[in-house]
Each structure stands twice: as structure tokens, then as C-alpha cells.
PyMOL Python script that loads the backbone (N, CA, C, O; Angstrom):
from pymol import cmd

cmd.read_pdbstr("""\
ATOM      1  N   UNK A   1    -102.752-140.894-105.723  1.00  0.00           N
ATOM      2  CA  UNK A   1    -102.382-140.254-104.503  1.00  0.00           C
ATOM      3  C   UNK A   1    -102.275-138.757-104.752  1.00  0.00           C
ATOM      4  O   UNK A   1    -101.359-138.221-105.376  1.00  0.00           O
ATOM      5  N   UNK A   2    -103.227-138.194-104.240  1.00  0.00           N
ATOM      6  CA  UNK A   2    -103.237-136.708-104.586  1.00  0.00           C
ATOM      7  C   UNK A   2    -102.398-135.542-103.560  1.00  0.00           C
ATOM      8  O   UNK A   2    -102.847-134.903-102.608  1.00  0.00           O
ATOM      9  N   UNK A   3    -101.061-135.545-104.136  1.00  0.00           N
ATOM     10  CA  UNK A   3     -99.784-134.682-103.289  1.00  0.00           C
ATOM     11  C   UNK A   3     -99.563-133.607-104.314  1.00  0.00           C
ATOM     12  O   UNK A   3     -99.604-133.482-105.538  1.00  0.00           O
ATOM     13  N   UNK A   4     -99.291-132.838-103.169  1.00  0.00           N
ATOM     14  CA  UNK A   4     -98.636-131.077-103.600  1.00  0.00           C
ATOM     15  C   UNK A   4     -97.298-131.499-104.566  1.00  0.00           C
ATOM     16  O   UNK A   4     -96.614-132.490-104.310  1.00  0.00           O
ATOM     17  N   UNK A   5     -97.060-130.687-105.599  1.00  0.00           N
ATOM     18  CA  UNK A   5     -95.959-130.611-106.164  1.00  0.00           C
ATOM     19  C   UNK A   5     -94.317-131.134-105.510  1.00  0.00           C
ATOM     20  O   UNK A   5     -93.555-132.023-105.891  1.00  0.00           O
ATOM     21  N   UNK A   6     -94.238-130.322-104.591  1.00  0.00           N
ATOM     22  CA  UNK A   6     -93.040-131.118-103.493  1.00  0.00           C
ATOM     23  C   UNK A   6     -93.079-132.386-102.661  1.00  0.00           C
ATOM     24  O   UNK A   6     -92.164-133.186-102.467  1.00  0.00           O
ATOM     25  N   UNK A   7     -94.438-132.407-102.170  1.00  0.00           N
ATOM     26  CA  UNK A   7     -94.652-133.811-101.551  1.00  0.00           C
ATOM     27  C   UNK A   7     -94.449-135.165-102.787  1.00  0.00           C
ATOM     28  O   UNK A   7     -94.143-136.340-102.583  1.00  0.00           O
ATOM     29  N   UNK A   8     -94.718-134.539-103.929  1.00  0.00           N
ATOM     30  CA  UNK A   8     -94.846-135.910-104.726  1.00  0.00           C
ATOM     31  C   UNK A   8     -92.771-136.065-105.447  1.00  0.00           C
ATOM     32  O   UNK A   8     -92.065-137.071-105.515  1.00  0.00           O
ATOM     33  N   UNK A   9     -92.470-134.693-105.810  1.00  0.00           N
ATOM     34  CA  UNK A   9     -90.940-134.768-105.229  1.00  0.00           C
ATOM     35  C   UNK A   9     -90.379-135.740-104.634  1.00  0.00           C
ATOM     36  O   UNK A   9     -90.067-136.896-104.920  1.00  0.00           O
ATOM     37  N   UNK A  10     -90.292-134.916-103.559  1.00  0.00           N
ATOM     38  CA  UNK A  10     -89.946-135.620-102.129  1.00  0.00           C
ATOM     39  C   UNK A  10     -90.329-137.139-102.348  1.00  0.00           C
ATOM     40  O   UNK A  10     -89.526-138.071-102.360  1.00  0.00           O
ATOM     41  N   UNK A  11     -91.380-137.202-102.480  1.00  0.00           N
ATOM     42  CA  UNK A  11     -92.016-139.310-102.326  1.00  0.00           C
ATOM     43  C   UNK A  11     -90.926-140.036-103.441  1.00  0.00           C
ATOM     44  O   UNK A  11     -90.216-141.008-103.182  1.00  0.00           O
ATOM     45  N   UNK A  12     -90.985-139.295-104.762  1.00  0.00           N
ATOM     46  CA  UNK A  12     -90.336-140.040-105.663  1.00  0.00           C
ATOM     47  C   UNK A  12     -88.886-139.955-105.596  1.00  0.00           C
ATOM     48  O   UNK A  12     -88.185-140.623-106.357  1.00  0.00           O
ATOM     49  N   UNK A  13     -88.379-139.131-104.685  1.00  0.00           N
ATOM     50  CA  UNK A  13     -86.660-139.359-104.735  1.00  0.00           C
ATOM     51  C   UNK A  13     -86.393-139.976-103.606  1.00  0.00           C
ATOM     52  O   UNK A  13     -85.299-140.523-103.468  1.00  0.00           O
ATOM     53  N   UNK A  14     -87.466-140.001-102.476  1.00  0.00           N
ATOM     54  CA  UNK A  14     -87.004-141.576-101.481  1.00  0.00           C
ATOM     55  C   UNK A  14     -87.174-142.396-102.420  1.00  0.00           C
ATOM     56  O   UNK A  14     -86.140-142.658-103.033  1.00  0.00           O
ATOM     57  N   UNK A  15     -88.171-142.944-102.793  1.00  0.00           N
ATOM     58  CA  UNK A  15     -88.711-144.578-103.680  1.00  0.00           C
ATOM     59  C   UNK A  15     -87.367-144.324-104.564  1.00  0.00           C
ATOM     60  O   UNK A  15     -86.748-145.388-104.566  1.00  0.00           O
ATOM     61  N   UNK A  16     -86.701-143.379-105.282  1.00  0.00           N
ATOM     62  CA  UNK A  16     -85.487-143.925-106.122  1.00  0.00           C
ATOM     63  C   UNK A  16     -84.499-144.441-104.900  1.00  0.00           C
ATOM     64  O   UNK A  16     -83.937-145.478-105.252  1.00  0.00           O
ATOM     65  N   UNK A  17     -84.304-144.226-104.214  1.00  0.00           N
ATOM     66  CA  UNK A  17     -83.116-143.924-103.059  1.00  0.00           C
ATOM     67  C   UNK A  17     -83.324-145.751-102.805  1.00  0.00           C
ATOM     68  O   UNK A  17     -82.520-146.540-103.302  1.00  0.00           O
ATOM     69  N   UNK A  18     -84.416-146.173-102.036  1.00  0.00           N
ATOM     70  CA  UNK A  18     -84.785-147.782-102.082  1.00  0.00           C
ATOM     71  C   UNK A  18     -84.821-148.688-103.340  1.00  0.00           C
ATOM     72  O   UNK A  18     -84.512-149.877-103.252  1.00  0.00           O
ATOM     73  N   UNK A  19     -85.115-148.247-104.250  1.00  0.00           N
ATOM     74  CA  UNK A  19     -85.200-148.768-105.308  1.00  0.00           C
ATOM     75  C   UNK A  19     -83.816-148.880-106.273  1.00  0.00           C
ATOM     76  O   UNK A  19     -83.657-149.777-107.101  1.00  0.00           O
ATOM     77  N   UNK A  20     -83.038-148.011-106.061  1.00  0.00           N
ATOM     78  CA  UNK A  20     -81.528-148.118-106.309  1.00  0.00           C
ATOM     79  C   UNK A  20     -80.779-149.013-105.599  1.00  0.00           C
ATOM     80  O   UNK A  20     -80.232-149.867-106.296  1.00  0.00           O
ATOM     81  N   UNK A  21     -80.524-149.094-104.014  1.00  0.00           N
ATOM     82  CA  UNK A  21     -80.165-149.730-103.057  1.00  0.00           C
ATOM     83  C   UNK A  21     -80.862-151.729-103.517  1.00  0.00           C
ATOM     84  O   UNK A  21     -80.289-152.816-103.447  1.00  0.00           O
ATOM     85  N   UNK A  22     -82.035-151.402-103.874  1.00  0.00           N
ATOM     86  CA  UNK A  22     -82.364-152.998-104.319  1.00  0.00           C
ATOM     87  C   UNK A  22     -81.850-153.004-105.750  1.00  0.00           C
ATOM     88  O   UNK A  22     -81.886-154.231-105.839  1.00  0.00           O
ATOM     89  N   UNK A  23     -81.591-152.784-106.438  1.00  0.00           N
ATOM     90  CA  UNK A  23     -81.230-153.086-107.880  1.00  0.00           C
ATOM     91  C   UNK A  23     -79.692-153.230-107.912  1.00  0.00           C
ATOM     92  O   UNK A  23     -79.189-153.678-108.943  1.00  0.00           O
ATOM     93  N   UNK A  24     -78.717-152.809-106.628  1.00  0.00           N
ATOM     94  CA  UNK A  24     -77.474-152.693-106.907  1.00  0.00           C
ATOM     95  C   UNK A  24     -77.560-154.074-105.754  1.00  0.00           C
ATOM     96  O   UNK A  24     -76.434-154.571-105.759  1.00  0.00           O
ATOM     97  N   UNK A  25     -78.047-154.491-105.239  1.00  0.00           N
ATOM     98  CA  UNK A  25     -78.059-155.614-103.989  1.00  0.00           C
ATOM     99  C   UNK A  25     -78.082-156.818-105.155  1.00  0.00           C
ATOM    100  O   UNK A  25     -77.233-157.703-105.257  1.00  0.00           O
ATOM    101  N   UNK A  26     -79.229-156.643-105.989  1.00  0.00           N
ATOM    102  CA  UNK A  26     -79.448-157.817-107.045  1.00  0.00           C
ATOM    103  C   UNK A  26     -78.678-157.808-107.886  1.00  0.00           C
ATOM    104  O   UNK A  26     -78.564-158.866-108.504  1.00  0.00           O
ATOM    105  N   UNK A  27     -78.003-156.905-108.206  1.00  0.00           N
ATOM    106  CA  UNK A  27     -77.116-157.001-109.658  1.00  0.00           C
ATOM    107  C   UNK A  27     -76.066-158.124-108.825  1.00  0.00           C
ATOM    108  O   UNK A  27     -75.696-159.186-109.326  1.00  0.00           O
ATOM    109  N   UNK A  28     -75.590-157.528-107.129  1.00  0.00           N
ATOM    110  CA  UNK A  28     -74.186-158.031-106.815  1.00  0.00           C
ATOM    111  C   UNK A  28     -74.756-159.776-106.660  1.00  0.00           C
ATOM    112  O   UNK A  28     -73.877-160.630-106.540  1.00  0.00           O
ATOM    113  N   UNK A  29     -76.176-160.198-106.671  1.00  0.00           N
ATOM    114  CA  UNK A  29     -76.728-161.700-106.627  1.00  0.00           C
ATOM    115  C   UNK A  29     -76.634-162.216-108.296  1.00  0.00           C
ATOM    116  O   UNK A  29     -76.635-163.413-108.585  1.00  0.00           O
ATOM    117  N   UNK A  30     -76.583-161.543-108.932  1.00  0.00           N
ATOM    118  CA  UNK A  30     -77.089-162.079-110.380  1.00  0.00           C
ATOM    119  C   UNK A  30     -76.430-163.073-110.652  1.00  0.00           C
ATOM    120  O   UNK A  30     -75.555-163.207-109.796  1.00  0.00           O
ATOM    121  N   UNK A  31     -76.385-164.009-111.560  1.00  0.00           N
ATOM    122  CA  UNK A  31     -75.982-164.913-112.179  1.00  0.00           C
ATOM    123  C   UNK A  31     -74.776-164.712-112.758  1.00  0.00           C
ATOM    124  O   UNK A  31     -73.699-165.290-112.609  1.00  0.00           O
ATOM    125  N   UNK A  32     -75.267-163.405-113.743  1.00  0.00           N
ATOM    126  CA  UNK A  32     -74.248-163.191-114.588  1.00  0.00           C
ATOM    127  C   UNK A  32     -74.052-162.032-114.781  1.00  0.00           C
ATOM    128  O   UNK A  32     -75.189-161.611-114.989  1.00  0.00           O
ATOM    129  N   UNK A  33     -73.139-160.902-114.887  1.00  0.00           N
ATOM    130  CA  UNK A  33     -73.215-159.374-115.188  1.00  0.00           C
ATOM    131  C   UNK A  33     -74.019-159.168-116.665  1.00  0.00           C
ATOM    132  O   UNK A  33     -74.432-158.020-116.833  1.00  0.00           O
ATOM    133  N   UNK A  34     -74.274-160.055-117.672  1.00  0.00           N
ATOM    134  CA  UNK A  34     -74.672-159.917-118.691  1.00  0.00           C
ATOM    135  C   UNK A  34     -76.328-159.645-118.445  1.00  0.00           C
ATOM    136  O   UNK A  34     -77.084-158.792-118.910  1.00  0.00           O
ATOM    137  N   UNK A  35     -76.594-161.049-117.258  1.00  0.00           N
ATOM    138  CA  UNK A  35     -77.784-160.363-116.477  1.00  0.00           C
ATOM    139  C   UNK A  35     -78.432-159.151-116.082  1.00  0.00           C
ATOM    140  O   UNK A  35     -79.500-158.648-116.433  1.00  0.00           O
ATOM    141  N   UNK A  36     -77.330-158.709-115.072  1.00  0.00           N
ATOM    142  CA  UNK A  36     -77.751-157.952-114.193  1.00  0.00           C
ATOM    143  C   UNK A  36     -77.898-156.620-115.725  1.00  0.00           C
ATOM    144  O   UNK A  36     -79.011-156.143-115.948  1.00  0.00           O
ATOM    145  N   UNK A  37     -77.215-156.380-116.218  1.00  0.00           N
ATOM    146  CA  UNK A  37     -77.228-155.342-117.165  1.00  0.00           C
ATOM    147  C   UNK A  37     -78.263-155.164-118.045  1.00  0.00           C
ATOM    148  O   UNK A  37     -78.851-154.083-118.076  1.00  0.00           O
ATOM    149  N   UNK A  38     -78.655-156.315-118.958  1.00  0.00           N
ATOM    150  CA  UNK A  38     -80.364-156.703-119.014  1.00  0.00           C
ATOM    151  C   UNK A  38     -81.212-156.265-118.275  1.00  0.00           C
ATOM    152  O   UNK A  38     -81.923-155.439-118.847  1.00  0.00           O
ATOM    153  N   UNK A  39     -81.453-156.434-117.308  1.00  0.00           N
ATOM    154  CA  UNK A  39     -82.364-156.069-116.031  1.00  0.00           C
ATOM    155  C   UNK A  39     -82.564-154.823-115.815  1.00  0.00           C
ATOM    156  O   UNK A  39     -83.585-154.136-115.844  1.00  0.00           O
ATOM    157  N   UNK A  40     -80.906-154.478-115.475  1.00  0.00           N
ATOM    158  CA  UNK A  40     -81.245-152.894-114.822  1.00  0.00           C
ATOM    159  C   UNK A  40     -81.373-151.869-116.356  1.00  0.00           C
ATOM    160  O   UNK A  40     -81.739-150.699-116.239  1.00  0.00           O
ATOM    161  N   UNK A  41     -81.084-152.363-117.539  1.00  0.00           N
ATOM    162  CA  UNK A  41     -81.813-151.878-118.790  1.00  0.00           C
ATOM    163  C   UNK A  41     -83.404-151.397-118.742  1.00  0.00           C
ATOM    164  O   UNK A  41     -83.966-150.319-118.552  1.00  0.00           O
ATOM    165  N   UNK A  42     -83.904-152.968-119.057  1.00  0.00           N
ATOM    166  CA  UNK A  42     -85.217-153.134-118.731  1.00  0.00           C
ATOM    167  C   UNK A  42     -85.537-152.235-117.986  1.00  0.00           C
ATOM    168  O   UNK A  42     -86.358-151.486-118.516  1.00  0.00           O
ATOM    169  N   UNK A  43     -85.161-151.864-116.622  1.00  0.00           N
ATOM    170  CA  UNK A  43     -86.267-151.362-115.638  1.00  0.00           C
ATOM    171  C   UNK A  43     -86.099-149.944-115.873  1.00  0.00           C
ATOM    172  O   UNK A  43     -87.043-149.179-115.677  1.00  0.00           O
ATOM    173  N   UNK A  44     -84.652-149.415-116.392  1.00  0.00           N
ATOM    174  CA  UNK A  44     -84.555-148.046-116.894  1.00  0.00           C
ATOM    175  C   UNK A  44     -85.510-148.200-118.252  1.00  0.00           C
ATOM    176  O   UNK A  44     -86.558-147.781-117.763  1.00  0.00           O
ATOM    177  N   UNK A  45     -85.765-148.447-119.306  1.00  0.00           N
ATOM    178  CA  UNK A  45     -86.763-148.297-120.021  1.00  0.00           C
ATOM    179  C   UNK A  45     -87.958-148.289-120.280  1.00  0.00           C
ATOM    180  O   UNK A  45     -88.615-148.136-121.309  1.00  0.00           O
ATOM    181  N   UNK A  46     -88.218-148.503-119.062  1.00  0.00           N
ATOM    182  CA  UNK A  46     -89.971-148.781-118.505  1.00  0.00           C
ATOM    183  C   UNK A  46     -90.187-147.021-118.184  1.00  0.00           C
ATOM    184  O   UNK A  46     -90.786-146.212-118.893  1.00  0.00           O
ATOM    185  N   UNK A  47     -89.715-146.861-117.313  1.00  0.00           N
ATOM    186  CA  UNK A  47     -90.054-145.100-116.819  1.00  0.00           C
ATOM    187  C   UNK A  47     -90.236-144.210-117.895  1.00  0.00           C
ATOM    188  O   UNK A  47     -91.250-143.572-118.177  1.00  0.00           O
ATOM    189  N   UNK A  48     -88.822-144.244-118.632  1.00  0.00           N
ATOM    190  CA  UNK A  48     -88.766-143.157-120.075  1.00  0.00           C
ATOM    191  C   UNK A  48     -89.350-143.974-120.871  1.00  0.00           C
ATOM    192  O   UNK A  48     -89.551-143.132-121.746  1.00  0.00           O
ATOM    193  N   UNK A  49     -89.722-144.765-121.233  1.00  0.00           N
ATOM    194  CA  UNK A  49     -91.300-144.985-122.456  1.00  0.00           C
ATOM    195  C   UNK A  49     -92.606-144.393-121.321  1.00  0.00           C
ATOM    196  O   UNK A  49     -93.590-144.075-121.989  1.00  0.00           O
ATOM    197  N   UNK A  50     -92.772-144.235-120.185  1.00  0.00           N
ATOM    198  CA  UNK A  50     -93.643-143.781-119.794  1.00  0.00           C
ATOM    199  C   UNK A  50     -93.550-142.215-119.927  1.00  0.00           C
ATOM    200  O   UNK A  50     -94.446-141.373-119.865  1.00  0.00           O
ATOM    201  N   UNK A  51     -92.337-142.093-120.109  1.00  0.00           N
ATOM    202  CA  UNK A  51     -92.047-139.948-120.004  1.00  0.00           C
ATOM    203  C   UNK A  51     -92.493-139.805-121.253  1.00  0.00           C
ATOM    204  O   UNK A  51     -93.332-138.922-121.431  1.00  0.00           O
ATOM    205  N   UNK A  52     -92.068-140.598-122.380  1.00  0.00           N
ATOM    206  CA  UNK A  52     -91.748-140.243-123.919  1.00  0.00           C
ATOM    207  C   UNK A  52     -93.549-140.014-124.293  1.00  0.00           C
ATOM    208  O   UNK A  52     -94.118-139.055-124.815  1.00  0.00           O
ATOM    209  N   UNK A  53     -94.091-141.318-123.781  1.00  0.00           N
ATOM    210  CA  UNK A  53     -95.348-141.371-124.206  1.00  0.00           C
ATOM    211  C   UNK A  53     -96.458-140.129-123.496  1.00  0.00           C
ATOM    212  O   UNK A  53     -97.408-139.551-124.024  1.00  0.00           O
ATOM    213  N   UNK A  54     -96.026-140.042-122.434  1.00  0.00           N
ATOM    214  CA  UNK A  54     -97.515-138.610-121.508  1.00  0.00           C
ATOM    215  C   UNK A  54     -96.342-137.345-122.203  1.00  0.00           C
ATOM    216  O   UNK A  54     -96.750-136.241-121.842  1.00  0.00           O
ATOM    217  N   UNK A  55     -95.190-137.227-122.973  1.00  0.00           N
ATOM    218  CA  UNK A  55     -95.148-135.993-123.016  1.00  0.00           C
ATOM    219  C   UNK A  55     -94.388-135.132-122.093  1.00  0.00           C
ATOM    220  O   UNK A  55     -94.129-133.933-122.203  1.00  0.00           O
ATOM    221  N   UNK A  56     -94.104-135.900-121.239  1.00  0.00           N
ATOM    222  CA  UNK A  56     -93.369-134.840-120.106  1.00  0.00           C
ATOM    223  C   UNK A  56     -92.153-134.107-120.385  1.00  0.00           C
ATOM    224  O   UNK A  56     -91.286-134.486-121.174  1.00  0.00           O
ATOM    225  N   UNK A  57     -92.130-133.212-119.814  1.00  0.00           N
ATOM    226  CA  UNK A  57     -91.150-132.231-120.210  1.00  0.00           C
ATOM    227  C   UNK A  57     -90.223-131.793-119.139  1.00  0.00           C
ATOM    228  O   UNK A  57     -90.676-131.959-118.007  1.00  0.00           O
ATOM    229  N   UNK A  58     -88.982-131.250-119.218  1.00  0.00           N
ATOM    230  CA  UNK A  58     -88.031-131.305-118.033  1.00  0.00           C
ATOM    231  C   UNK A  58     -88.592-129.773-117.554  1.00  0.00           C
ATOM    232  O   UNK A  58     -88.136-129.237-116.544  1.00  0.00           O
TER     233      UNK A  58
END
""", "prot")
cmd.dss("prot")
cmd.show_as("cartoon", "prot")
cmd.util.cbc("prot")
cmd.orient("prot")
């Protein structure tokens, strides 16, 4: 998707905004907090192995 510097901003701090709102909905469904903590691990370590690996820089 080819967006201006701010448009792609902007896109990625709604999609966190929904994507937070579902991960805190599922944690309060989980089984177990041992779960939900697993999970929302996992999905935080997916992004930053993607930062670590292209290099990105703050």
C-alpha cells in the first residue's frame, strides 16, 4: 500500500487502537491469565523480530 509518511502513521496507530481493544477483550475470555500472557507475548514478539531484523531505527 503505497502511503505518504503520515498517512501510513496515521493507518498504523488506528490498526493499534483495534488491535489493542481485541487483545484486551480476549485476554478478559482466556482460559487462564497464564494464557492470555503467552499470547499477548507472542504477538508482541512478532513485530520487534520484524523491527530487529529490517533494521529499523527510532
Amino acid at each position: 500500500m503505497p502511503l505518504t509518511r503520515p498517512q501510513a502513521v496515521l493507518a498504523a496507530t488506528l490498526s493499534s487502537f483495534a488491535l489493542y481493544c481485541a487483545l484486551v477483550i480476549w485476554a478478559f475470555a482466556a482460559a487462564s491469565a497464564t494464557r492470555a500472557w503467552l499470547v499477548a507475548g507472542a504477538l508482541c514478539c512478532l513485530p520487534a523480530a520484524h523491527l530487529l531484523l529490517t533494521g529499523a531505527r527510532p
